[in-house]
N, C-alpha and C positions, 0 to 999 in steps of 0.2 A: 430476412427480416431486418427491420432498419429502428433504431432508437433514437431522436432525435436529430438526424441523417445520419447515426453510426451505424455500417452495416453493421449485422450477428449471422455467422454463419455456424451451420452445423460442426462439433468438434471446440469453437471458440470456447475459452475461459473470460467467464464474466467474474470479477475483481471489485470490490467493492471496499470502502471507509470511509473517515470521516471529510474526506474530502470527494468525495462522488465515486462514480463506478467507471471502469474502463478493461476494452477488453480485446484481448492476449489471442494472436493466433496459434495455435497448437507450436508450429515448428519454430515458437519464439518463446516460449513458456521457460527453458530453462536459462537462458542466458538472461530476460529478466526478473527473474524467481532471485538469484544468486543478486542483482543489484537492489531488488527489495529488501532481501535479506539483510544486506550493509547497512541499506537507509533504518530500517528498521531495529537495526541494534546502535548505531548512531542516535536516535530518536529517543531510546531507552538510556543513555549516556545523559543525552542531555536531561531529561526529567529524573533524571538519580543525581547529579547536578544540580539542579535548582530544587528539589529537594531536601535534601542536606544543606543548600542555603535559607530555605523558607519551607520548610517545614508544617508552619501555619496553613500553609498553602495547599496541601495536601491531605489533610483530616477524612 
């Protein structure tokens, strides 16, 4: 099956946010699961960050 021209093949991880969807072939799922992971608590750093500066912003 194709999305947009992106193959999906059976087994694929389809991934999704707020920036669209993309998707993971099985025997690649853990080496970028662990660099999600990083971006993902980096991402949380910064909005606890600007947080604590603006506050307001937040509610």
């Amino acid at each position: 099956m194709a999305i947009d021209g992106v193959t999906v093949n059976p087994g694929d991880l389809v991934v999704g946010d707020d920036d669209g969807l993309f998707v993971i072939p099985p025997h690649r799922a853990d080496a970028l699961a662990e660099a999600a992971e990083t971006k993902q608590a980096q991402e949380q750093e910064k909005r606890s960050a600007l947080a604590a500066e603006f506050p307001d912003w937040f509610c």
